[in-house]
C-alpha positions in Angstrom: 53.8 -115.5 3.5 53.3 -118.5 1.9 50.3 -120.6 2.3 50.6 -124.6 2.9 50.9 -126.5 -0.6 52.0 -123.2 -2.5 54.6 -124.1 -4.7 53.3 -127.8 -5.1 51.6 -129.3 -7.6 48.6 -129.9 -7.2 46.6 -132.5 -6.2 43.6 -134.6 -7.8 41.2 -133.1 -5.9 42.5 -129.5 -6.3 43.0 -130.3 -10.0 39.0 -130.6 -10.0 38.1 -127.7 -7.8 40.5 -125.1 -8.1 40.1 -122.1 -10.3 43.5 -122.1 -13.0 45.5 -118.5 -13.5 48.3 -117.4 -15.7 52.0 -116.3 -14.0 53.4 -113.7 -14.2 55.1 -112.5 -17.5 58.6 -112.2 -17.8 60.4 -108.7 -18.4 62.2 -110.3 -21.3 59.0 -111.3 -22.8 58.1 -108.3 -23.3 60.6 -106.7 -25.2 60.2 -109.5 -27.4 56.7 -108.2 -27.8 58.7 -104.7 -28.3 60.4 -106.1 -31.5 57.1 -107.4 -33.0 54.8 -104.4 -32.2 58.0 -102.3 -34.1 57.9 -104.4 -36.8 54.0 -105.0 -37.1 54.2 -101.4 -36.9 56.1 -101.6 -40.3 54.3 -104.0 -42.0 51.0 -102.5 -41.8 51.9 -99.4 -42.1 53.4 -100.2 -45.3 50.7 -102.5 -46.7 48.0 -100.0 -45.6 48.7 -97.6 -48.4 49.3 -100.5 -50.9 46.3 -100.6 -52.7 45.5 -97.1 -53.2 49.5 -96.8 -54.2 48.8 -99.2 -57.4 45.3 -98.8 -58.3 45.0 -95.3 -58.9 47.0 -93.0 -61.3 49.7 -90.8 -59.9 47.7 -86.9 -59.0 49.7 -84.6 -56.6 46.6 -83.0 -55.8 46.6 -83.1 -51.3 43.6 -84.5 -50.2 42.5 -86.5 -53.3 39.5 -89.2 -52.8 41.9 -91.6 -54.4 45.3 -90.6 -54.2 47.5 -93.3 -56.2 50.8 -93.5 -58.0 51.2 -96.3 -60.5 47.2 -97.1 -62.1 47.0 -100.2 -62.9 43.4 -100.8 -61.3 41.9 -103.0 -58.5 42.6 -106.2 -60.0 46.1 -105.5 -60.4 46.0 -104.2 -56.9 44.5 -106.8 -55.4 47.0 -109.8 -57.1 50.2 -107.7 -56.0 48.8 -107.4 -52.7 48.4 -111.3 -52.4 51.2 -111.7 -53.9 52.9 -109.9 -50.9 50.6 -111.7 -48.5 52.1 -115.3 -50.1 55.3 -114.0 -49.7 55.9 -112.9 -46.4 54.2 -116.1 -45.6 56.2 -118.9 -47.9 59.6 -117.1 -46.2 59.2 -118.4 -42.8 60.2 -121.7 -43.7 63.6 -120.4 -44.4 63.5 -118.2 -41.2 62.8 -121.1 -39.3 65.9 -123.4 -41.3 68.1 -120.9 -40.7 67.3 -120.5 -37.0 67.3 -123.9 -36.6 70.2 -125.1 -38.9 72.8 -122.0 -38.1 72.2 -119.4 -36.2 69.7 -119.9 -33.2 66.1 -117.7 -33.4 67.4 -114.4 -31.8 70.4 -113.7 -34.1 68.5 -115.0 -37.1 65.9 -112.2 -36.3 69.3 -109.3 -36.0 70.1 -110.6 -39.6 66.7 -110.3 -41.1 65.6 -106.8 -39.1 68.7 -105.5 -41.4 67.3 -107.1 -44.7 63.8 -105.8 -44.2 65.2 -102.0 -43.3 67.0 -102.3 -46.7 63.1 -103.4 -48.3 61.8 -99.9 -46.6 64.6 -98.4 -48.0 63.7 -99.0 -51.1 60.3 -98.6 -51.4 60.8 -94.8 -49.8 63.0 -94.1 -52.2 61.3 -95.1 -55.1 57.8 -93.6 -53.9 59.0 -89.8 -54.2 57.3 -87.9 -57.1 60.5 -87.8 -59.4 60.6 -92.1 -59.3 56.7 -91.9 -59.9 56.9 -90.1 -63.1 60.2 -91.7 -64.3 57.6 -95.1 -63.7 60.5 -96.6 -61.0 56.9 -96.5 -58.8 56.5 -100.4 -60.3 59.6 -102.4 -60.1 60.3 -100.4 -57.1 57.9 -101.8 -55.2 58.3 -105.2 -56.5 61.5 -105.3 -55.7 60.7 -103.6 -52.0 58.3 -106.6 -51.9 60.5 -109.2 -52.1 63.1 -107.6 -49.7 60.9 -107.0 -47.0 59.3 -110.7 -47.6 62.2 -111.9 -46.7 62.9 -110.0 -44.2 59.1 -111.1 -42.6 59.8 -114.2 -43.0 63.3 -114.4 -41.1 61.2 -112.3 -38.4 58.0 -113.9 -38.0 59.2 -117.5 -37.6 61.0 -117.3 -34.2 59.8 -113.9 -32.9 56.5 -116.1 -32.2 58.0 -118.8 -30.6 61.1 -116.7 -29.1 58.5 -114.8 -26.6 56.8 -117.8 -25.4 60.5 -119.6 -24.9 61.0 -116.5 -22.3 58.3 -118.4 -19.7 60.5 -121.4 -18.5 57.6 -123.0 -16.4 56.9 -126.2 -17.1 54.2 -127.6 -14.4 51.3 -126.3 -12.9 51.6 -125.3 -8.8 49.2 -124.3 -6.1 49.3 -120.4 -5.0 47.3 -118.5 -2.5 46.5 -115.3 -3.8 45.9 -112.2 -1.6 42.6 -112.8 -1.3 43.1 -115.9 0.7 42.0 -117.9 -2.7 43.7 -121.1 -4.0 44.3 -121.2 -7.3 46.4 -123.3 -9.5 49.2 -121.3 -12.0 48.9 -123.3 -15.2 51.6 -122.8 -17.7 49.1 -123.3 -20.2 47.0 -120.8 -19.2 50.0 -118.7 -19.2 51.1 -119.6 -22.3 47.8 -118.2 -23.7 47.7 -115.1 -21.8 51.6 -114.3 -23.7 49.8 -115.0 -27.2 47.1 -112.7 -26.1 49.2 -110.0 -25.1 51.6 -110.9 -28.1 48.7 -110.3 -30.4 48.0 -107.2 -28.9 51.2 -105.6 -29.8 50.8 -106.5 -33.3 47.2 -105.0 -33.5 48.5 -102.1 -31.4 51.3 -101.4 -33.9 48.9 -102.0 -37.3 47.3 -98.9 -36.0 50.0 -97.7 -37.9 48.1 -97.6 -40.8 45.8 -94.7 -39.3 49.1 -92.5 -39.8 50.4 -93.9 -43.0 46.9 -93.7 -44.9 46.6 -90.2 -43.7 49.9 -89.5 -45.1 49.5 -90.7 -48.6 46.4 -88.6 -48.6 47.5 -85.0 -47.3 51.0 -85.3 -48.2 53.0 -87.9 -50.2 53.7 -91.9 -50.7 57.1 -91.6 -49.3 56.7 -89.9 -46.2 53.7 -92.6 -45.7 56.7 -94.8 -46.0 59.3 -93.2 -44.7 57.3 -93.2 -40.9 57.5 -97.2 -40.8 60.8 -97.0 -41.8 61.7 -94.6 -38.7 59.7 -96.9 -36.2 61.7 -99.7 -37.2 64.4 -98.9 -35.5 62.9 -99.7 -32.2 62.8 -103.1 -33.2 66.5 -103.0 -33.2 66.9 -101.4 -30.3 65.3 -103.6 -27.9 67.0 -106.4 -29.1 69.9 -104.6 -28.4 68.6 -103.9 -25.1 67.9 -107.6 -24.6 70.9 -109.1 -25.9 72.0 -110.7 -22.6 68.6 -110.9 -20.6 66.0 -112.8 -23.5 66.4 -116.6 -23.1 68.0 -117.8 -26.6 67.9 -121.2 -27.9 71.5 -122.7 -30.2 71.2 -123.9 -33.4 70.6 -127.9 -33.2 70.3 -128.8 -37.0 67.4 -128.1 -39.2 65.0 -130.3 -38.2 62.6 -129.7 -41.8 65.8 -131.0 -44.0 66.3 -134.0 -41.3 62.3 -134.3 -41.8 62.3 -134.3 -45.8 65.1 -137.6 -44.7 62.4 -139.1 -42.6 59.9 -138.7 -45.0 61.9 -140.1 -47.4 62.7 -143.3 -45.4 59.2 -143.9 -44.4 57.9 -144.0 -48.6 60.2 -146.1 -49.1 58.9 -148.6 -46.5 54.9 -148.8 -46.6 54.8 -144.7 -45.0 55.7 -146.2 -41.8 57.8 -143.0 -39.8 58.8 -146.1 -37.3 61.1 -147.8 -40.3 63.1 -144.2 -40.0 63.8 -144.8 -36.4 67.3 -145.7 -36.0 67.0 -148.8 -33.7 64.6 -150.3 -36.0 67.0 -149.3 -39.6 69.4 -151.4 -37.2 67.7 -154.4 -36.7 66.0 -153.9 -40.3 69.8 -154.2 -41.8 72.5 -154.6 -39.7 75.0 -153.6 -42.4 73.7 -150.6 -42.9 75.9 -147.0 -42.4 73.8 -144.9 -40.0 76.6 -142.4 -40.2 74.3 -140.2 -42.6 71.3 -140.4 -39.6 71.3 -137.7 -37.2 68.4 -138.3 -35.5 66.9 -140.7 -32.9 64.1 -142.7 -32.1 62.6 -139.7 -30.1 63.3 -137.0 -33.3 60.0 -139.8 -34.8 58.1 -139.5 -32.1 58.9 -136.2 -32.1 58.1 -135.7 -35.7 54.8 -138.0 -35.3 53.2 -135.1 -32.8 54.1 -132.4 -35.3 52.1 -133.9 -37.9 49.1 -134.6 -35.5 49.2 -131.3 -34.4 49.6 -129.4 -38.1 46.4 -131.4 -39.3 44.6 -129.0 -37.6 46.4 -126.1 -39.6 44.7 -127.9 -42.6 41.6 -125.6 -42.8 43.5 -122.5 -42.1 43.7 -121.1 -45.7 40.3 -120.3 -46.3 40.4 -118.2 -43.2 43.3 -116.2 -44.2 41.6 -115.7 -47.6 38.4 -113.8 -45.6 41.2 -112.3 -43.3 43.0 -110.8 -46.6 39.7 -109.4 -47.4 40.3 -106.5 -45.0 43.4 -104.8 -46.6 42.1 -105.6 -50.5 38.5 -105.6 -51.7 37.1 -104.4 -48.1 39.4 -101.3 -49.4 38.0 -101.0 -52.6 34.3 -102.0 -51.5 35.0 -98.3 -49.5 36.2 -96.9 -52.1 32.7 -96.9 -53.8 31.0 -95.5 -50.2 30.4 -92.4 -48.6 33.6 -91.7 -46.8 33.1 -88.2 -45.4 36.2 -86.9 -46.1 38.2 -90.0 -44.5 40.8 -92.3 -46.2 39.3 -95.4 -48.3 42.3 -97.1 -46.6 41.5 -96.2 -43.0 38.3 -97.5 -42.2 40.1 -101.0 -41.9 41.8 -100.0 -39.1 38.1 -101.1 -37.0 40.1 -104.2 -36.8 42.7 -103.5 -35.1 40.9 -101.4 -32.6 38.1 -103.7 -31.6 41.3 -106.1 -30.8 42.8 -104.1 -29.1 39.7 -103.0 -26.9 38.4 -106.6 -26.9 42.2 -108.9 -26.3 42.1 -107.6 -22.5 38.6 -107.9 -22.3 39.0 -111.8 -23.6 42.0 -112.6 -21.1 41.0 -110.8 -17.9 36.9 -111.8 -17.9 35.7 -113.9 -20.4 38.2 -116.7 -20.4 38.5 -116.6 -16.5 34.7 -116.3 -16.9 34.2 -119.1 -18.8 36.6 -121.2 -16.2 35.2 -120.4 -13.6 32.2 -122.1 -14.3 33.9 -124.8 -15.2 33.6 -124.4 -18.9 36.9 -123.5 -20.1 37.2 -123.1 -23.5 39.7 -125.5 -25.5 41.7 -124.7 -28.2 39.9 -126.6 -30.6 36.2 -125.2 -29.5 37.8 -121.5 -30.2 39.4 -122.5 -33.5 35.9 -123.5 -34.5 33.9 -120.5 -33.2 36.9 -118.0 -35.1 36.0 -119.6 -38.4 32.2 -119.1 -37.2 32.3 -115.5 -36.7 34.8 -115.2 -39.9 31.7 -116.8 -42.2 29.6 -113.7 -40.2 32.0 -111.4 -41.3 31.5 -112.1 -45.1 27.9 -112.7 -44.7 27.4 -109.0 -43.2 30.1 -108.1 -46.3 27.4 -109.4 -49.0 24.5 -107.8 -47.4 26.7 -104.5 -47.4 27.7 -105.3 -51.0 24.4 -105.7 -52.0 23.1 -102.8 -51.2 25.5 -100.5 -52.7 24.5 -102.5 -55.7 20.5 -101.6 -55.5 21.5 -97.8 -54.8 22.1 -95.5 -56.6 23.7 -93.2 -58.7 26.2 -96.1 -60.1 24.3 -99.6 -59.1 26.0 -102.5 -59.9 28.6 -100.5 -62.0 30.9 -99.0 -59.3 34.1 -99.6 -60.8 33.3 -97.9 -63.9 35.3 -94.7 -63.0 37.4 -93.9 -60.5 36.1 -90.2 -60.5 32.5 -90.8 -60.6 30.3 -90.1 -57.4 30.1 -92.7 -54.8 26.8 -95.2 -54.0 24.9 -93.4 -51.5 25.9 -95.6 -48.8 27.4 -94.5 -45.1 30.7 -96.2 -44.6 29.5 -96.7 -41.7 27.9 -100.0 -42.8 31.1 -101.6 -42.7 32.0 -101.4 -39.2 30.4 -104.9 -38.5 32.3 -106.3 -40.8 35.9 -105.5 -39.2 33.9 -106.3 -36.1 33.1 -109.9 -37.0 36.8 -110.8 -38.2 38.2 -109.0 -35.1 36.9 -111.2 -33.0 38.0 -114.2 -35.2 41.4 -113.3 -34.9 40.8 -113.8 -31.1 39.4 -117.3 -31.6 41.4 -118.7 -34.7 44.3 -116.2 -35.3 45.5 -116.0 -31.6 44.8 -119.8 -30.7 46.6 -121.0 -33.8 49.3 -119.6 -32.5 49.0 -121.0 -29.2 48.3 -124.4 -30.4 50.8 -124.5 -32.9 53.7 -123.6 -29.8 51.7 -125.8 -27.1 51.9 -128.8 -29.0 55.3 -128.5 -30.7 57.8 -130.5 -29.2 60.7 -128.1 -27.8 62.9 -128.9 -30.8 60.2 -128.2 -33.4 58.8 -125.1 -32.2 60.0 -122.7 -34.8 59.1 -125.2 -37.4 55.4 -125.7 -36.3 55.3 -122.3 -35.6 56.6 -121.7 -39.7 54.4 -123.9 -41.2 51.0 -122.3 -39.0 52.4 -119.2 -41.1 52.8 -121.1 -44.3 48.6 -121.5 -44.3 48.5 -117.7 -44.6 50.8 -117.9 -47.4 48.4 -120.9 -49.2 45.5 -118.6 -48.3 46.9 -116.1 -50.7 47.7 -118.7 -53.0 44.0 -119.7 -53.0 42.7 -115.9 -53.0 44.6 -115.9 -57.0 41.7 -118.3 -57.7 39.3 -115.7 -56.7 40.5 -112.7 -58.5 38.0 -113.2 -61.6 35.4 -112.3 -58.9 36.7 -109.1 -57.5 34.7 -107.1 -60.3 31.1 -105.9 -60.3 28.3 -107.4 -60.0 30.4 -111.3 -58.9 32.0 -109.5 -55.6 28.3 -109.8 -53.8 28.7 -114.0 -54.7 32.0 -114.5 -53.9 31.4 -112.9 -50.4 28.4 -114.9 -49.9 30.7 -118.0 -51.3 33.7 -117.4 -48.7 30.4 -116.9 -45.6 29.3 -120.4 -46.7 32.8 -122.2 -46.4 33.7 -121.0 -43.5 30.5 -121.7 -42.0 31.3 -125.7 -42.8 34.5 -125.5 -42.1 33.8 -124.6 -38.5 31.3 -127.4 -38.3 33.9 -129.9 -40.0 36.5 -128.2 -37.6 34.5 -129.0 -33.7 33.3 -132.7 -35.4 37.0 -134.0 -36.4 39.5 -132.5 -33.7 37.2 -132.1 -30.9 38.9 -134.6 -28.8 42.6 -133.3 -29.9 42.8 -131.7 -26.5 42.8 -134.5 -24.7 44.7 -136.9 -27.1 48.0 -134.4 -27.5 48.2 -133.9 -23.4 48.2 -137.6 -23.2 51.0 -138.0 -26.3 53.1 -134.9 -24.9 52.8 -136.3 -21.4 54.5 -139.9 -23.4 56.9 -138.1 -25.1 57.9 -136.3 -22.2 58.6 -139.7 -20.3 60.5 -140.7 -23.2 62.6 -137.5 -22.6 63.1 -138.2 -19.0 64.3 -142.1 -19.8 66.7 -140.5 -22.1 68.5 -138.3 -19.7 68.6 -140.8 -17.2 
């Protein structure tokens, strides 16, 4: 039974008093989450191998330190492996112009599930020992690359978005819970409770990597591949499954070419976005054909708030060049460790599963914690403290770097050859550093994502949502510049070099944007009133 004011919204007092809660998650939003953990799944499980796959020469010796297929060393390695990262990441643009231009978000991600499959295909095929000696190991992959790039990208730009769109609240109402306590069910709240659980399928499926890495080791590149491939189907089943129950949104017109047109409107007349706005072009030049403008004066506004908001996405590249860390020269740093008879390529996956231990822990006590006490952490403030514990990550990194470098038998010379023995130093020493970025993710990674949906206005969504992906891509795009470091003895000051950055950044982060929260509720609250005058 319902108690008195449940269902309302609530008041100014209650506002002030009452504790705020997420709703309850739709069953459509969670095979959403289905398709991403399938295709997560994929992706990592691909990428895990990826390193070892190019850096060491081909050996069909089972259970090799360094099992490998093509040899063209860790540099090599490493720049493909950006080179992947960039890719996947430049792509969502298109995703999100196709989504937006012709097809809507849930059948553009039907069309690009069956271009990535054909990727997987690919590189399965060309990983079997026969392709590996006839030296099809290469362009196969490249090619596989490219493929299953585009396939991310067509993906990752509206699955993101697509699985918030299945929560339809709008405004925050009073409930009485069992207990007998009022509480006040925030969309917002909700909103970041989906991301959490969002992001919790994707580190749930990178675990994938466990298997794959294991694979490559005790058995062979393609069946390491060939697993991802498999598990990929169950992205296209659920979406199958959730053809008629997931909310879709049509096709309206790409609103990145109708923003290039914008932009190009405004240079010509002093950078003013307001000299775009039809009414204005109007009065401006009465003569003019506005049959070429398919926007309104809202689309500026509109357009105005997406900027705002992606000036925060500004600093993200650095970040995404400590996250790529993890699944390149983190690899290779255990490479030159004691592993105990694990994988090189395995010890990464301490990322994943201090998320996935530490995503519930965040949503179900620390946030509520933190609210209860009236101290709710903003979006901004966790931005900030996820490029905090990032510059700890690669300041534990250097520490671990440097001493492998002052122990013996190699030194600073651990690169040398591939077959000599290991530094004697435990793996084990790494496990704060997968730590440290873990919960970064939380804090940056996670509320990126948030913020980048939150404060996207309903027709931008998968555009905001593209270009928050686009930093990753610019972060690989940066991590080129650093591959004259990843080489002994400069890998102990470029870690030490990335730990300082980030460390400003977070600094530069909280002092310029701190106040964001505040100033985008009050322009999405105008914007909104601008809506409702419209559909009067």
């Amino acid at each position: 039974m319902e108690a008195d004011g449940d269902g309302l919204e609530p008041t100014a007092h209650e506002e002030s008093t009452l504790r705020r809660v997420a709703d309850t998650i739709p069953a459509s939003a969670w095979l959403v989450v289905v398709v991403e953990f399938c295709e997560r799944f994929t992706y990592y499980g691909l990428s895990g191998p990826f390193q070892n796959y190019i850096q060491y020469p081909y050996t069909d010796q089972r259970g090799a330190d360094h099992p490998g297929a093509i040899g063209k060393g860790q540099q090599t390695a490493t720049a493909l492996n950006t080179f992947f990262q960039f890719f996947c990441y430049v792509t969502p643009i298109l995703g999100a112009i196709v989504a937006d231009q012709y097809l809507g978000k849930y059948k553009t991600i039907c069309v690009f599930c069956g271009i990535y499959m054909l990727g997987v295909l690919v590189l399965v095929l060309t990983s079997i020992p026969p392709a590996i000696l006839a030296n099809a190991a290469l362009p196969g992959l490249i090619v596989a690359m490219i493929v299953i790039g585009l396939g991310t990208g067509g993906i990752k730009a509206n699955v993101s978005p697509m699985v918030a769109e299945q929560y339809q609240g709008t405004k925050a109402t009073v409930k009485t819970l069992k207990s007998g306590e009022k509480v006040i069910v925030d969309p917002q709240v909700t909103v970041q409770s989906i991301f959490n659980w969002f992001y919790w399928a994707i580190n749930l499926g990178s675990l994938s990597a466990i298997i794959t890495t294991n694979a490559e080791k005790y058995y062979a590149f393609w069946l390491a591949y060939l697993i991802p491939l498999i598990m990929f189907n169950g992205a296209i089943f659920a979406l199958w499954v959730g053809r008629n129950k997931v909310v879709k949104t049509s096709a309206r017109g790409s609103v990145i070419l109708e923003g290039f047109r914008v932009f190009g409107i405004a240079l010509r007349n002093g950078r003013s976005l307001d000299a775009a706005k039809p009414t204005v072009m109007r009065t401006s030049n009465p003569n003019a054909d506005m049959k070429s403008v398919t926007w309104d004066d809202i689309f500026i506004d509109e357009l105005r708030l997406t900027l705002k908001a992606c000036s925060v996405f500004c600093f993200f590249p650095l970040y995404w060049v400590i996250y790529n860390q993890i699944t390149t020269n983190l690899t290779s740093q255990a490479g030159t460790m004691l592993l105990y008879g694990i994988p090189n390529d395995v010890v990464n996956n301490i990322d994943p599963i201090v998320l996935i231990i530490f995503i519930p822990i965040f949503d179900k006590v620390i946030y509520p914690g933190f609210r209860r006490m009236g101290l709710e952490l903003k979006p901004i403030t966790r931005i900030s403290l996820g490029f905090l514990f990032s510059a700890l990550a690669m300041a534990w990194t250097a520490i671990v770097q440097h001493k492998i470098y002052i122990t013996g038998p190699n030194y600073d010379c651990t690169l040398c050859d591939p077959d000599q023995t290991p530094n004697n130093v435990s793996i084990a020493w790494q496990i704060l550093s997968y730590f440290f970025i873990a919960i970064s993710e939380i804090f940056a990674s996670i509320t990126g994502l948030e913020f980048a949906f939150t404060n996207a206005p309903a027709t931008m969504k998968s555009v905001v949502m593209a270009i928050f992906l686009f930093t990753n891509c610019v972060g690989a795009l940066l991590g080129f510049a650093f591959l004259p470091m990843t080489k002994d003895p400069l890998l102990l000051w470029m870690y030490t070099g990335l730990g300082c950055a980030a460390f400003l950044i977070s600094i530069v982060i909280y002092y310029l944007f701190h106040d964001y929260d505040k100033t985008m509720r009050a322009d999405k609250m105008a914007l909104q009133a601008k809506y409702d005058m419209r559909d009067l």
